[in-house]
N, C-alpha and C positions, 0 to 999 in steps of 0.2 A: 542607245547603249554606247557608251563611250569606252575603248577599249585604250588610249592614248597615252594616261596619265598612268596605269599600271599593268602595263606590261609586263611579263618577264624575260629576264635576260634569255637568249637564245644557249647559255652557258647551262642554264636549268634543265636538267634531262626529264622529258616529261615520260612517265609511265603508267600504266594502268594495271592493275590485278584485279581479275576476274577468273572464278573456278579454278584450274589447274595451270592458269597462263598467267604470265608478266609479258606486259607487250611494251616495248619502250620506243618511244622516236628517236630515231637516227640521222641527227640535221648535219646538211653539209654543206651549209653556210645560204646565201640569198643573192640575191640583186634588184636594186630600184626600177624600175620600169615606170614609165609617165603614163599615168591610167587610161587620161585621153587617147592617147595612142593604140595603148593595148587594145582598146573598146571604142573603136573609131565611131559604133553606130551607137553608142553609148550617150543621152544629151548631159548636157554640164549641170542641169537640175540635180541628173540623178549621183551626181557625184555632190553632190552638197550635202546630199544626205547622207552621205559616207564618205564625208572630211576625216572624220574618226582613224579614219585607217589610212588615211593618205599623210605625207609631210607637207612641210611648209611650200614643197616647188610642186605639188599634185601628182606626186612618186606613189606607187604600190609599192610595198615589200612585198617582193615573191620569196618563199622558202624553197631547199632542195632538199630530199632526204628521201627516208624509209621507215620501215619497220621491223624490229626483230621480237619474233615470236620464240616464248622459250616455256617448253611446257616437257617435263620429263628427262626422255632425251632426246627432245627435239628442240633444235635451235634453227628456225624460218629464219632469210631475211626478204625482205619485201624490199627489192628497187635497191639499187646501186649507188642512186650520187651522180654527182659531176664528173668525179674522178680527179687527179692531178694535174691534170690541164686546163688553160681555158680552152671553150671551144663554141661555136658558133652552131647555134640551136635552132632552126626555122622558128620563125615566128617572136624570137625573143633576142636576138642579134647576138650578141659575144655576151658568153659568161662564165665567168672568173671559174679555174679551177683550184686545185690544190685547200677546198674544203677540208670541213675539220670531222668528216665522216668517220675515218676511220679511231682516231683518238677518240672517239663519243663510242664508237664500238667498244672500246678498250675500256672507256670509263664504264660502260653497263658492264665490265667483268670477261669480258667474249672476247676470244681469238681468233683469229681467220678459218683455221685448223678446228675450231669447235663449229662452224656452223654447218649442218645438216643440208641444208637447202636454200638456193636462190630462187627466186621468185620474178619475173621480170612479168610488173604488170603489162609491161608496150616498148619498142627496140630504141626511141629517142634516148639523144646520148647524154639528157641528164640524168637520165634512169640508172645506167649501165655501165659509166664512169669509173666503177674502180671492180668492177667485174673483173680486169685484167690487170696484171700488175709488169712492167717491164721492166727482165732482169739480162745482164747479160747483150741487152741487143736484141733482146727476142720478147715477148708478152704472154704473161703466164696466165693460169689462175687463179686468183687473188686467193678464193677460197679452196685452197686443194683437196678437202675431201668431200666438197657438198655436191648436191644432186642438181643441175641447173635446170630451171622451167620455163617454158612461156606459152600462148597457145599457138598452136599448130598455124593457122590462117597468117598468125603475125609475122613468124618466123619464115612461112613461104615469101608472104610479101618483098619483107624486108632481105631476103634472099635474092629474090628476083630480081630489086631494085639496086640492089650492088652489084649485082651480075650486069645490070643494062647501062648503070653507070648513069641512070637519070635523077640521085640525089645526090646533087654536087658537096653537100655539108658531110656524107655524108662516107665520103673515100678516103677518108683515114682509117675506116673500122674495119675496112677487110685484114690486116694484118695485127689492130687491137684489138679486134673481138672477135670478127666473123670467123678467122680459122681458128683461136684458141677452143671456138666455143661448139662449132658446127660439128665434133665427132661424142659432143658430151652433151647436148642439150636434150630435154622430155619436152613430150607434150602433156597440158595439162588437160583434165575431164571434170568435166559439170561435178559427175556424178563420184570423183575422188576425190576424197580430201587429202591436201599436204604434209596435216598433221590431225589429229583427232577434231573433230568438229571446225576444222579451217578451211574452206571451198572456193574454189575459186571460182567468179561467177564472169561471164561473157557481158562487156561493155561496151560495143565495137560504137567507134566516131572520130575520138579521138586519134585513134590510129584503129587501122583496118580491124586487127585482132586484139582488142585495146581490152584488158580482163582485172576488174577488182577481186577482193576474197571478203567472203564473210565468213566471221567469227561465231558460231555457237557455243554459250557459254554460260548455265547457272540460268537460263532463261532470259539472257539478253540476245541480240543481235550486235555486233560490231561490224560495220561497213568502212570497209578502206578504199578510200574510193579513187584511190589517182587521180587523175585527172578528166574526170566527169566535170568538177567544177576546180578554178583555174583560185577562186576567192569567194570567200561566203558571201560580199556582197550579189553575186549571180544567185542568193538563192530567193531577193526579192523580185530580179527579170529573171525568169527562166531558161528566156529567148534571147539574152543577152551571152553572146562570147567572143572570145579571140576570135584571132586570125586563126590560132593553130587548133580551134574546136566546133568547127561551123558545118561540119558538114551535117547531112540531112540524119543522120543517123545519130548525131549527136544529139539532137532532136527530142528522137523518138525515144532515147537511151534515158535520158530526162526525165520526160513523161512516164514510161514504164516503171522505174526504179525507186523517183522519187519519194512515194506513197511506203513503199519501206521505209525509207527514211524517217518518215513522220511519223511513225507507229511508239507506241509508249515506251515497251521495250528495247528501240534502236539508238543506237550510239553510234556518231560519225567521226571516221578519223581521217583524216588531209592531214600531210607530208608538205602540201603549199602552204596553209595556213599560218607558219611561223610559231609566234607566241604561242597560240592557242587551238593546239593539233585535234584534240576532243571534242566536240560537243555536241549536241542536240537541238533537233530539228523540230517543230510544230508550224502545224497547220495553222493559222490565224482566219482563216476565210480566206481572201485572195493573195494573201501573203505569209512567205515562211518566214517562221523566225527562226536566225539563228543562236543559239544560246551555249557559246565557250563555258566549258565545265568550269567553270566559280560560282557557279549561285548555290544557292542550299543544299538543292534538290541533285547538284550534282558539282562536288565543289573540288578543286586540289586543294594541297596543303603540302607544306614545304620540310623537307627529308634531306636535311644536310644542303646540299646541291641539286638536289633532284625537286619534280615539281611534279607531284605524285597525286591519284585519286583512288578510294578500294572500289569492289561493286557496293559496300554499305553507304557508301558514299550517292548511288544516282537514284 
C-alpha cells in the first residue's frame, strides 16, 4: 500500500460523524525524525518495506495533535498540542512549537470558551502545550470554562517528578502548567464516561498512567489510542518501539488491546499518523493490516477543506 503519491494536505481537517458525534482531528503541525534512529532495534529490511512512508533522506513524519468531541452540549478535547513553544520532548529532541492547533480549532467553528472538557491522555509536553496560555507574565487557562482530566496515577507521577526535580525537560511546567492546573484538575474512571458513550480506557507504558478513550457509537467502537503506537508501520512488529515506548508494560498493553482493534466493528484514530488519522485494523494471520479510511469499505471524501468520512461510509 503506497500512501506517497496521495496524500492529503495536512490543511484538510479530517473528521468523522458517527451517531450523535462529529469528531475532528486537531493537528498541530509535525516533525521529521530519521526512522533509523527512532527504531534503533528496527533492521533496514524492515524499513524497505515501508519506504512509502518515509522521504527521500529515511525521515518519518510524526504528527501532533487531538481530538475534539462535539455531541450535544458537549465539546471534549482530547490532548493539547505542542503549544507555542518549541520544546524539547524526551525521546524526540527539540520540537518546533507555535503549531497551527489552535486556528484548526477555530476552523472546526469552536472557541476556547466553548469547550466543556480537556482530556489529557499522558503529562508529555506535546500533549499539553496550549493547555495554558500566557497572559500578562502569568499562564492561564487556555480553556477557561472546561473540566480538566487525566488519571490519577499519572498526575501523582508527574507531580512527584517535578517535586524531585529528576525530569530535567521537564522544569518549565511547574509555572506553565503544573500550578495553573493542580487546583483544577479530575480524575478520570474506567467506569465514567466524559461524554455519553466516550470512556476512557487505562493504557499504562507509555507513561505510567498513560489512558486512551473509546468511543461507543451506532454500534461501532472508535479507539483513540495516543500513543500505544508511535506509526502504523509498528502494527506489522508489534515488538517494535521508540525509545519513548519500551517499557515492559508497553508490552503487555499491546497484546491486551490489540484484539480490539481488529474486531469488525473498530475504528482507530492516531493524532500521530498525519495524513491518515482513521483507520482499520485486520488480522491477516501473522500480520496486521493497517488500512487508512480510503478504500471503499471505509473511504473519505472531500467537504470544501475538510477531508471527511460518515458511519455509512465503513
Amino acid at each position: 500500500m503506497s500512501l506517497s503519491d496521495k496524500k492529503p494536505s495536512l490543511d484538510l481537517q479530517q473528521f468523522l460523524k458517527i451517531g450523535d458525534y462529529k469528531i475532528t482531528y486537531i493537528n498541530d503541525g509535525g516533525i521529521l525524525l530519521n526512522a533509523k534512529s527512532l527504531y534503533p532495534e528496527a533492521e533496514s529490511k524492515f524499513w524497505e518495506k515501508h519506504k512509502d512512508i518515509l522521504d527521500e533522506n529515511g525521515n518519518l513524519f510524526m504528527t501532533f495533535g487531538g481530538f475534539l468531541f462535539e455531541a450535544g452540549n458537549k465539546k471534549v478535547l482530547m490532548d493539547a498540542g505542542v503549544g507555542p513553544d518549541k520544546t524539547n520532548v524526551k525521546g524526540l529532541g527539540i520540537v518546533p512549537g507555535g503549531g497551527p492547533f489552535m486556528k484548526n480549532l477555530e476552523k472546526a467553528g469552536v472557541k476556547p470558551e466553548d469547550i466543556t472538557d480537556v482530556f489529557f491522555s499522558h503529562l508529555h509536553k506535546d500533549n499539553i502545550g496550549w493547555a495554558t496560555t500566557k497572559k500578562n507574565e502569568k499562564y492561564e487557562l487556555t480553556f477557561p470554562k472546561a473540566i480538566y482530566w487525566c488519571n490519577d496515577y499519572e498526575w501523582q507521577t508527574f507531580e512527584r517528578d517535578l517535586k524531585a526535580g529528576v525530569v530535567e525537560e521537564n522544569e518549565d511546567l511547574v509555572d506553565k502548567f503544573y500550578e495553573p492546573m493542580k487546583n483544577v484538575i479530575r480524575f478520570t474512571s474506567e467506569r465514567t464516561p466524559l461524554s455519553p458513550g466516550l470512556y476512557p480506557i487505562i493504557a499504562a507504558g507509555h507513561s505510567p498512567g498513560h489512558t486512551i478513550l473509546k468511543l461507543e457509537a451506532d454500534g461501532k467502537n472508535i479507539w483513540f489510542i495516543s500513543d500505544i503506537f508511535q506509526t502504523f508501520a509498528e502494527f506489522h512488529d508489534i515488538l517494535l518501539f521508540t525509545d519513548t515506548n519500551s517499557s515492559k508494560f508497553s508490552k503487555e498493553t499491546r497484546i491486551i488491546i490489540l484484539p480490539e482493534f481488529c474486531k469488525g466493528n473498530a475504528i482507530v484514530a492516531a493524532a500521530r499518523f498525519g495524513p491518515y488519522v482513521f483507520g482499520k485494523l485486520s488480522d491477516k494471520g501473522k500480520i496486521l493490516e493497517w488500512e487508512p479510511c480510503t478504500t471503499k469499505e471505509c473511504k473519505y471524501y472531500l467537504d470544501g477543506r475538510h477531508l471527511a468520512f460518515q458511519v455509512e461510509d465503513l
